[in-house]
C-alpha positions in Angstrom: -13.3 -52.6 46.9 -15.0 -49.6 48.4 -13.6 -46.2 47.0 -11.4 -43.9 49.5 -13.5 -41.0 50.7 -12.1 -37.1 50.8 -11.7 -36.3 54.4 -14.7 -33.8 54.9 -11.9 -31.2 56.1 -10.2 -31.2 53.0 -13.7 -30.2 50.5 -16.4 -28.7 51.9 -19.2 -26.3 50.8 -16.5 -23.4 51.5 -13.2 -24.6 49.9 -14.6 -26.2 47.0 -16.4 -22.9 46.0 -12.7 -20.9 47.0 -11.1 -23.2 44.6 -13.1 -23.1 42.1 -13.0 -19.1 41.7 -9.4 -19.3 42.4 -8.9 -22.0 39.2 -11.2 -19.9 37.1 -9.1 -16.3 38.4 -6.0 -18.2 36.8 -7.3 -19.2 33.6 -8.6 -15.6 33.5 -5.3 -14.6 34.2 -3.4 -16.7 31.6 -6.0 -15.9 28.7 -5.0 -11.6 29.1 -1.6 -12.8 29.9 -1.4 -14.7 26.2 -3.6 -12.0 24.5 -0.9 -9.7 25.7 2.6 -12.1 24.7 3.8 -11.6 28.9 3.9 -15.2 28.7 7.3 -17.3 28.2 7.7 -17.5 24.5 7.1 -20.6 22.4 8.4 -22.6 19.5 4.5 -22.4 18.2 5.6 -20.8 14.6 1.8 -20.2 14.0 1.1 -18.0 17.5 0.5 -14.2 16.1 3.2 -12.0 16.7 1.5 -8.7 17.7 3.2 -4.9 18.5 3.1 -3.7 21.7 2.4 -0.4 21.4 2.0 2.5 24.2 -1.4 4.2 23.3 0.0 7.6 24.2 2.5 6.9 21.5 0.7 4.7 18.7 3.2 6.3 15.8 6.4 5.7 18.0 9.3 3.0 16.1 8.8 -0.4 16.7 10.9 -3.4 16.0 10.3 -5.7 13.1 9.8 -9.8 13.1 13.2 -10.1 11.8 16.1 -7.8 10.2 13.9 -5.9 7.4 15.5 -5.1 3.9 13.5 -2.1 3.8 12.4 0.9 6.6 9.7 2.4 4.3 7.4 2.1 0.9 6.4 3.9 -1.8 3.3 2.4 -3.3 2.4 3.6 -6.7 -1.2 2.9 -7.5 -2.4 3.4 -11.2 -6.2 3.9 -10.7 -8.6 2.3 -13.3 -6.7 -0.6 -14.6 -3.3 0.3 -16.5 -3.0 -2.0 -19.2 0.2 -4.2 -18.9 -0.1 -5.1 -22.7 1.0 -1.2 -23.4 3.4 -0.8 -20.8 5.8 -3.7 -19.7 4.3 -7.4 -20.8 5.6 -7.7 -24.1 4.3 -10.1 -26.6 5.7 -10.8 -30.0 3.1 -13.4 -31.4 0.3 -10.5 -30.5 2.4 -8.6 -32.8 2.0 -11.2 -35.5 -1.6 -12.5 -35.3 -2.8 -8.5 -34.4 -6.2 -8.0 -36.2 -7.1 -11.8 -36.0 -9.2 -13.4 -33.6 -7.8 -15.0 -30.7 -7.2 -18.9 -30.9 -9.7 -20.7 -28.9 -13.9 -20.1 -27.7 -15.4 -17.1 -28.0 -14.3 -14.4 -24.7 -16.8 -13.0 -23.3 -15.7 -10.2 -19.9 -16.8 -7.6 -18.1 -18.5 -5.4 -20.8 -19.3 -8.1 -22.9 -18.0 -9.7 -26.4 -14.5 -9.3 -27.6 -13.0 -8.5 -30.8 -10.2 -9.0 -32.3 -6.4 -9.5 -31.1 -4.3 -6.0 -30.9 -1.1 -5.3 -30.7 0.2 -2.3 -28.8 -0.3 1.5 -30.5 3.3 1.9 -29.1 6.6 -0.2 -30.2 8.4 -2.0 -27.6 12.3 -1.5 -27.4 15.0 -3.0 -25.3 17.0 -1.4 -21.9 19.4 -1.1 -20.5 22.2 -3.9 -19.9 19.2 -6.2 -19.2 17.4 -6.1 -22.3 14.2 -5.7 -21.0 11.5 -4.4 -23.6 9.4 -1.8 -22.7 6.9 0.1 -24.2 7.7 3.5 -25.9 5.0 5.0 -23.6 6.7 4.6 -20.4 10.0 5.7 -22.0 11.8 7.2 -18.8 10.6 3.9 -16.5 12.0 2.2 -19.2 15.2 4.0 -18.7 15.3 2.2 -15.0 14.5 -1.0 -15.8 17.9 -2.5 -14.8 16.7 -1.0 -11.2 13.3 -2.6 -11.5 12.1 -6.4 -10.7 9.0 -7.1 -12.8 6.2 -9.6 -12.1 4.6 -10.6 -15.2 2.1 -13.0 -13.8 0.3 -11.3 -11.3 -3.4 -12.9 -10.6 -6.9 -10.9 -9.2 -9.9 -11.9 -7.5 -12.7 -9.1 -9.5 -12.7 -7.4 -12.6 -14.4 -4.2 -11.2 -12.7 -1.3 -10.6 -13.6 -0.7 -6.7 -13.6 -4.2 -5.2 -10.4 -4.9 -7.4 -9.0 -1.6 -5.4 -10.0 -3.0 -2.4 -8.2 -5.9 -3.3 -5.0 -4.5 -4.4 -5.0 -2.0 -1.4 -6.4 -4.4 1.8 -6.4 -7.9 0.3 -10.3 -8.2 0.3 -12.5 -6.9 -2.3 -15.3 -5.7 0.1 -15.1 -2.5 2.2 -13.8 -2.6 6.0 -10.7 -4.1 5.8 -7.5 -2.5 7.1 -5.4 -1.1 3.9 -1.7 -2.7 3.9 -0.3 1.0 5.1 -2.3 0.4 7.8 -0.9 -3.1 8.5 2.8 -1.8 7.7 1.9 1.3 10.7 0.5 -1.2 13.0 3.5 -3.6 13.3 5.9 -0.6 12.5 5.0 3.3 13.4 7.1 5.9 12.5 10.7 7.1 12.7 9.1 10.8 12.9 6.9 12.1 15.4 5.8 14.9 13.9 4.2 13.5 10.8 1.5 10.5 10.3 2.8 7.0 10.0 1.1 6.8 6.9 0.3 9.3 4.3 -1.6 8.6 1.3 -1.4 10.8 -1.5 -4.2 11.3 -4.2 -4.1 12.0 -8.0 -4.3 15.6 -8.4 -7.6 14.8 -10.3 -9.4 13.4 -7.3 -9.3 10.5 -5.2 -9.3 6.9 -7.0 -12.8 4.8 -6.7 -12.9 3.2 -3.7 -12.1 5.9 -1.9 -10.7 6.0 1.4 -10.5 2.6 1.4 -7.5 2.1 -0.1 -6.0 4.2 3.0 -8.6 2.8 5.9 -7.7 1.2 8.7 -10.9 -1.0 8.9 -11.1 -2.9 12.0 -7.7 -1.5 13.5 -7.4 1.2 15.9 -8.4 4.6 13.9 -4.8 6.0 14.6 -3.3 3.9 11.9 -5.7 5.5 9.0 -3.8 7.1 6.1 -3.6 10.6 6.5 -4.6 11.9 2.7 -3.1 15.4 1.0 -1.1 16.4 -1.8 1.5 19.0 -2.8 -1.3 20.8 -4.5 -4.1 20.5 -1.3 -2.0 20.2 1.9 -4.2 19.7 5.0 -6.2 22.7 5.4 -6.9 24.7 8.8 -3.8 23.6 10.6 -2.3 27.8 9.6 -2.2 29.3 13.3 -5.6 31.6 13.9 -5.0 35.3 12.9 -4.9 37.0 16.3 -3.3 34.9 18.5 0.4 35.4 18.4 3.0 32.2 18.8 3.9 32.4 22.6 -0.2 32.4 22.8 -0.3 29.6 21.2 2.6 27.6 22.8 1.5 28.7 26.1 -2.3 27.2 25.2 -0.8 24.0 23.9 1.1 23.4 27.1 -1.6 23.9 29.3 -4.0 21.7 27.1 -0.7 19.1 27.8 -1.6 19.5 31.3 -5.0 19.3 31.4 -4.9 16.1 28.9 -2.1 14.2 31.1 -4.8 15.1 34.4 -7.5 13.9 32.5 -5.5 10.4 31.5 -4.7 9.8 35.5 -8.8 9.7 35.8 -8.8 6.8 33.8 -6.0 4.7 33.9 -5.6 1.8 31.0 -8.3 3.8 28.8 -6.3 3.4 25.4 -8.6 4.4 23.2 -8.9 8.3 25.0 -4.7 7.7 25.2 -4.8 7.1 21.4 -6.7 10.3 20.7 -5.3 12.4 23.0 -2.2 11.6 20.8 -3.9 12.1 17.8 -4.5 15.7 18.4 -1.0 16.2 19.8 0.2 15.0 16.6 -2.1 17.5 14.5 -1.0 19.9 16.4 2.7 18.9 15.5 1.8 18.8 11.6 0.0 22.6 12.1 4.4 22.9 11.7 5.6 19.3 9.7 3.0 19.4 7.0 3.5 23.1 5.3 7.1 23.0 5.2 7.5 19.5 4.0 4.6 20.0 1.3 6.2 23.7 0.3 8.7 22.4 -2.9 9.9 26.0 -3.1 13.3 24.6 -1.9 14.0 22.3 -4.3 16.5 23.2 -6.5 16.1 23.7 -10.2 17.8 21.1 -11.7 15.1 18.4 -9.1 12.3 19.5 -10.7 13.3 19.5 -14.2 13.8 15.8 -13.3 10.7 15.5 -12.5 8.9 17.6 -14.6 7.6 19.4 -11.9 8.3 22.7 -13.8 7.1 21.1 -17.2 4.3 24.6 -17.8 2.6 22.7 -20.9 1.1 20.1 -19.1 -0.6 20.7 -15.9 -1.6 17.2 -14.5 2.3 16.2 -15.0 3.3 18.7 -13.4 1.0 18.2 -10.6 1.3 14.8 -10.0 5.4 15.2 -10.6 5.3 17.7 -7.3 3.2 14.7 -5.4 6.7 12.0 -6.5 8.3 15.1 -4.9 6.6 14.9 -1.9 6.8 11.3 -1.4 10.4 11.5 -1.4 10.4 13.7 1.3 8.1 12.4 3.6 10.7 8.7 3.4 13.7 11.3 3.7 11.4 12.4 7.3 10.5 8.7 8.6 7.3 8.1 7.1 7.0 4.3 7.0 4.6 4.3 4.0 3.3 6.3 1.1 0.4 5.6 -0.9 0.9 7.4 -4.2 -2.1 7.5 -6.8 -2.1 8.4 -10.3 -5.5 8.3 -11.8 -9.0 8.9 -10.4 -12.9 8.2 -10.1 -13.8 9.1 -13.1 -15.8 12.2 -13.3 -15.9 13.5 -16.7 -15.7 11.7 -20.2 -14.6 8.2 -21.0 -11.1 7.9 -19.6 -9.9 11.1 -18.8 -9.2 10.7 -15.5 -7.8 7.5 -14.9 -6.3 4.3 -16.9 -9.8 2.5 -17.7 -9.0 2.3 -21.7 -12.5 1.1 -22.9 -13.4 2.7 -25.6 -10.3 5.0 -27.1 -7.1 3.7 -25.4 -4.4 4.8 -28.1 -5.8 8.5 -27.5 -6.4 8.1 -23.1 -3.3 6.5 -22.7 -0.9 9.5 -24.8 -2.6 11.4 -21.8 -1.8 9.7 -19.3 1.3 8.2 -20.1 2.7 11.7 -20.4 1.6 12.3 -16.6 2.9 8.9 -15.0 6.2 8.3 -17.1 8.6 10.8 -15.9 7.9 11.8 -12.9 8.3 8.3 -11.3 11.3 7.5 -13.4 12.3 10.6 -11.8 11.3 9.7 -8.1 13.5 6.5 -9.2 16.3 7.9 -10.5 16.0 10.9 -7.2 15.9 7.9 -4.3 18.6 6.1 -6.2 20.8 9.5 -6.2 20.4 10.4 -2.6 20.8 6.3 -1.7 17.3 6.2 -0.3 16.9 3.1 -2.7 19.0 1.0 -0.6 16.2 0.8 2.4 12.9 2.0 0.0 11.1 -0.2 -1.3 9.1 1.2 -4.5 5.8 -0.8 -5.6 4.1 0.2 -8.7 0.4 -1.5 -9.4 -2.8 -1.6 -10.4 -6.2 -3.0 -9.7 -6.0 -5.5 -12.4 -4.5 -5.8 -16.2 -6.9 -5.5 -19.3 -7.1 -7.5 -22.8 -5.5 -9.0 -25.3 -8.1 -8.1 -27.4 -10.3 -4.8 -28.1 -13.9 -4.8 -27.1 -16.5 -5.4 -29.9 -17.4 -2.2 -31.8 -14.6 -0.2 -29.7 -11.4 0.9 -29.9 -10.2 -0.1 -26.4 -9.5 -3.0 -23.8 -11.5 -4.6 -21.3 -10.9 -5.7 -17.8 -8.8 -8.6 -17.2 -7.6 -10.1 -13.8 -6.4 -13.3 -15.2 -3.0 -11.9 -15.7 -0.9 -8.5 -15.4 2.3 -6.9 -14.2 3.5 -5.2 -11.1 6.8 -4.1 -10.1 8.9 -3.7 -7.2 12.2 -1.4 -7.2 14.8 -0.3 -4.3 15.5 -2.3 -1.1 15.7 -5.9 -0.9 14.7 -7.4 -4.6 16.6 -8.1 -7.3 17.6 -5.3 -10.6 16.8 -5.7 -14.2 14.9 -9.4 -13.2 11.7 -10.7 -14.9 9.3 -13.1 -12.8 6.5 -15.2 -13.9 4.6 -15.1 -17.7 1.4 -14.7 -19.0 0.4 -16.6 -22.0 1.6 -15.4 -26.1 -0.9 -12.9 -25.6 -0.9 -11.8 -22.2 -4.5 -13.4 -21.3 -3.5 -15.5 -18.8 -0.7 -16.2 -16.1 0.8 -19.5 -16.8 3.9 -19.3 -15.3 5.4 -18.7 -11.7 1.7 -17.6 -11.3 1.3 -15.6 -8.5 -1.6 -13.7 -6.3 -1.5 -10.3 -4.6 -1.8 -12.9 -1.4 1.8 -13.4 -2.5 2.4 -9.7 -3.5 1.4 -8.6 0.0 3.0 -11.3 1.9 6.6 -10.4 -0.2 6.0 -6.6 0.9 5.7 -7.6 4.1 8.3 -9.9 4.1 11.1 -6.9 2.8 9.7 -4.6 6.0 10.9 -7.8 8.4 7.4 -8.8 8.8 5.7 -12.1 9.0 2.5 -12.2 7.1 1.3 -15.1 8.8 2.0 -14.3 12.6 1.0 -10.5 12.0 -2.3 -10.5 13.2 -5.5 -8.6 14.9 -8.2 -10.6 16.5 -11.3 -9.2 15.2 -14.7 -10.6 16.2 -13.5 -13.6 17.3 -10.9 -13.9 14.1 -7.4 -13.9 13.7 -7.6 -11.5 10.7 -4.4 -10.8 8.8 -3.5 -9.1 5.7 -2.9 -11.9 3.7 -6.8 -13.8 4.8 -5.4 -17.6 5.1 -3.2 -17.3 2.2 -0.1 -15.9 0.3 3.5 -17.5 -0.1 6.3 -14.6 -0.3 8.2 -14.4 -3.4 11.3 -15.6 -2.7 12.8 -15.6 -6.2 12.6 -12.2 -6.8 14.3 -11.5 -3.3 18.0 -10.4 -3.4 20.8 -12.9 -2.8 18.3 -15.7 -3.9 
C-alpha cells in the first residue's frame, strides 16, 4: 500500500522553515520559563527550589521552604582545631589506661608518630539537671549545658587546617565555594535593610587560615559575601568627609539616587549593575548602621560583666567578649547570619593564636580557654534572657577534633577528623541532649556517626530550608551546599 502524501499546501519550503523556528522559539521559551519556576508547579520533589530575588533589593526578606524554627544563626568557629577530648567528649577509660599506649597498630597522622594515651589536664564534672560532664576549662559553657544539644560523633573530610575550614565553612575543602552564610543569605536576605545579610566577625587576633573563604560567596552573586568587622575594627571610611555638612550630604545621595535609577532605565533586566547599584546604597546606609551598632558604650554594666567585656586583666577576652556583644546585636537588628571566630592564622609562636595544641596544649589551651569560655556562655545565657533563643540558632565548631594520644616527643595533640564534637543551642533542637559517640577514647565516631554533609543539611533544615532543592546552577551543575550528600539530623530536632 502506497503511503498518503502531505498535500504540497500544507509543507512547503516556507511553512516548514516557519514551524520549525516557531517549535524551537517554544522550547526556548519553556527552558527560561523553568530556569525561572513561572511554570505550573510539580510534585518533582528533586526540582531546585530557587529565591526569586529583585536585584535592586538582593538583602530584602524572603520566604523559607517551609515554616523555619529559626530566623537567624550565630556560628561560632574555633580556628585551629579545638580539641573535643579537653572540652566536651568525655572518656573515662582514657582516664584509666592514660600514659599507656593505645590498643591496637601503631597511629601514624598528620605530623607523624604518636605517643602515648592522655587523659585531659583538666577534670571533667557533671551539669546541670542533665548530668552532662564537661571539662573544667569551659566552665561557664558548662554552666549551659542543659540549653545545649551536643554531637559527639561528628566526621571530616582533611586533617589540615585550611581545607578542613573550607570544609566546615562551604562543605568543600577547596577554595571557591559559596560559605553556608552565603547559602543562608541567598535563600533568605535580611529582615534589616540597613545592614549586610551576613556579617562575619574575626578573632580580634586576625582572621582564621583560610581566610575569606569561610565568608565568600564563591560562585554566587558577590552581594551575598560576608561583610567582615569587629567591635574592635568597625568598617573604616564610612565617617562622613570633614567639610561637607549633613544636608550636603543627603542632598548628594539623593541626586546620586536619581542619576542611578536613570542609568537602570538604560538598561533594563541588567541585574548584575541592579545588584551593585544596591550594594553602594547599602554602604551608604551602614556609613549610619555600622558605628552605632558596633559602639557597646550603651550597654549597661551589669551586660558586660557577663561577658567579661570589662574583664581589664585579660585583653583578648575582653576583645573577643565585645565581638559575642556584637553578634547579639546584629540578630536583635535582622541579620540572618553571624560568623563568629575565635582563634586565628597563626602568626607568632606555637599556638598562641588559635586552638592547634601541638606541642604545649595544657599551657595554649589555659590561654585560650580563658578567652572563649565566658563570653559565649555569656552570649548564651544574654540571648536566652532577652528570648532571642527561641528563633536563634547558636552553632559552635571547629575544623576537626585532635587525638587521643600526644604526639611523639611532644607535649600536645595532633589532628584528628575521624571524630569530634559540635554543638547546636537556641531554636529548634533539643536541651541538655547528647547525640552520637566516639570510641573509649574519642579516636573514632562509632555511633550515630554523622558528617558536616549532615551538620549543614540540619542547619538548613532549622532556617525552613531544603538542602537538597536549594540550589545554583553553576557551570552546567546543580551545585548545592550539601554536594550530593547529607541527611538532616532529625534526632536532635525538637519534638522528635
Amino acid at each position: 500500500m502506497r503511503p498518503k502524501l502531505i498535500p504540497s499546501h500544507l509543507l512547503n519550503r516556507r511553512s516548514f522553515l516557519a514551524n520549525t523556528m516557531t517549535g524551537l522559539s517554544g522550547i526556548a521559551l519553556t527552558q527560561l520559563l523553568a530556569s525561572e519556576r513561572l511554570l505550573a508547579n510539580t510534585d518533582d520533589k528533586n526540582s531546585p527550589i530557587r529565591p526569586i530575588i529583585l536585584p535592586e533589593q538582593p538583602a530584602q526578606k524572603r520566604q523559607p521552604h517551609f515554616p523555619a524554627a529559626a530566623k537567624n544563626v550565630i556560628m561560632i568557629f574555633c580556628a585551629g582545631a579545638c580539641s573535643q577530648i579537653d572540652t566536651f567528649d568525655y572518656k573515662p577509660e582514657l582516664i584509666r589506661m592514660h600514659g599507656q599506649a593505645m590498643p591496637g597498630e601503631k597511629v601514624v597522622t598528620f605530623q607523624g608518630e604518636q605517643g602515648s594515651l592522655q587523659k585531659s589536664p583538666w577534670e571533667f564534672k557533671p551539669r546541670g539537671e542533665s548530668g552532662k560532664m564537661v571539662s573544667t576549662l569551659v566552665d561557664h559553657i558548662g554552666e549551659m549545658a542543659d540549653d545545649i544539644c551536643f554531637l559527639h560523633s561528628l566526621t571530616g573530610k582533611t586533617n589540615t587546617h585550611g581545607p578542613g575550614e573550607n570544609f566546615m565553612s562551604t562543605g568543600f575543602t577547596l577554595d571557591g565555594f559559596p560559605s553556608i552564610g552565603a547559602w543562608a543569605t541567598y535563600a533568605l536576605g535580611s529582615e534589616n535593610n540597613e545592614l549586610p545579610a551576613f556579617v562575619a566577625i574575626p578573632d580580634p587576633r586576625g582572621t582564621p587560615q583560610s581566610s575569606v573563604n569561610n565568608w565568600g560567596p564563591g560562585f554566587l552573586p558577590a552581594v551575598f559575601q560576608g561583610t567582615d568587622f569587629n567591635a574592635a575594627n568597625p568598617i573604616r571610611n564610612l565617617a562622613r568627609p570633614g567639610g561637607i555638612s549633613n544636608r550636603e550630604d543627603v542632598a548628594t545621595r539623593a541626586f546620586l539616587k536619581r542619576m542611578n535609577e536613570r542609568h537602570l532605565t538604560q538598561f533594563p533586566g541588567d541585574t548584575e549593575l541592579a545588584a551593585r547599584i544596591a550594594s553602594y546604597e547599602l554602604a551608604a546606609k551602614m556609613q549610619l548602621s555600622v558605628p552605632e551598632i558596633s559602639d557597646l558604650s550603651t550597654e549597661p554594666e551589669h551586660i558586660l560583666s557577663l561577658y567579661g567585656a570589662n574583664d581589664s586583666t585579660n585583653e583578648l577576652k575582653s576583645s573577643f567578649a565585645k565581638n559575642c556583644i556584637l553578634a547579639r546585636r546584629l540578630v536583635e537588628k535582622g541579620v540572618r547570619f553571624v560568623q563568629l571566630f575565635n582563634g586565628a592564622y597563626q602568626t607568632g609562636g606555637e599556638g598562641t593564636s588559635n586552638w592547634d595544641g601541638h606541642k604545649f596544649l595544657e599551657k595554649q589551651y589555659a590561654v585560650h580557654g580563658q578567652i572563649l569560655d565566658q563570653p559565649v556562655a555569656g552570649l548564651l545565657k544574654d540571648l536566652k534572657q532577652r528570648g532571642l533563643l527561641e528563633d536563634t540558632l547558636v552553632v559552635w565548631c571547629t575544623e576537626f577534633g585532635r587525638m587521643p594520644t600526644f604526639q611523639a616527643g611532644a607535649s600536645g595533640r595532633d589532628h584528628n577528623p575521624s571524630g569530634f564534637t559540635a554543638w547546636l543551642a537556641g531554636a529548634g533542637v533539643k536541651k541538655g541532649f547528647s547525640f552520637g559517640a566516639t570510641d573509649e577514647f574519642s579516636y573514632k565516631a562509632v555511633e550515630d556517626v554523622v558528617s558536616v554533609y549532615d551538620f549543614h543539611a540540619t542547619i538548613l533544615h532549622l532556617l525552613g530550608l531544603d538542602h537538597e532543592r536549594l540550589s545554583f546552577y553553576h557551570d552546567g551543575i546543580e551545585r548545592r551546599l550539601t554536594d550530593v550528600h547529607g541527611n538532616v539530623i532529625k534526632q536532635i530536632l525538637k519534638g522528635t
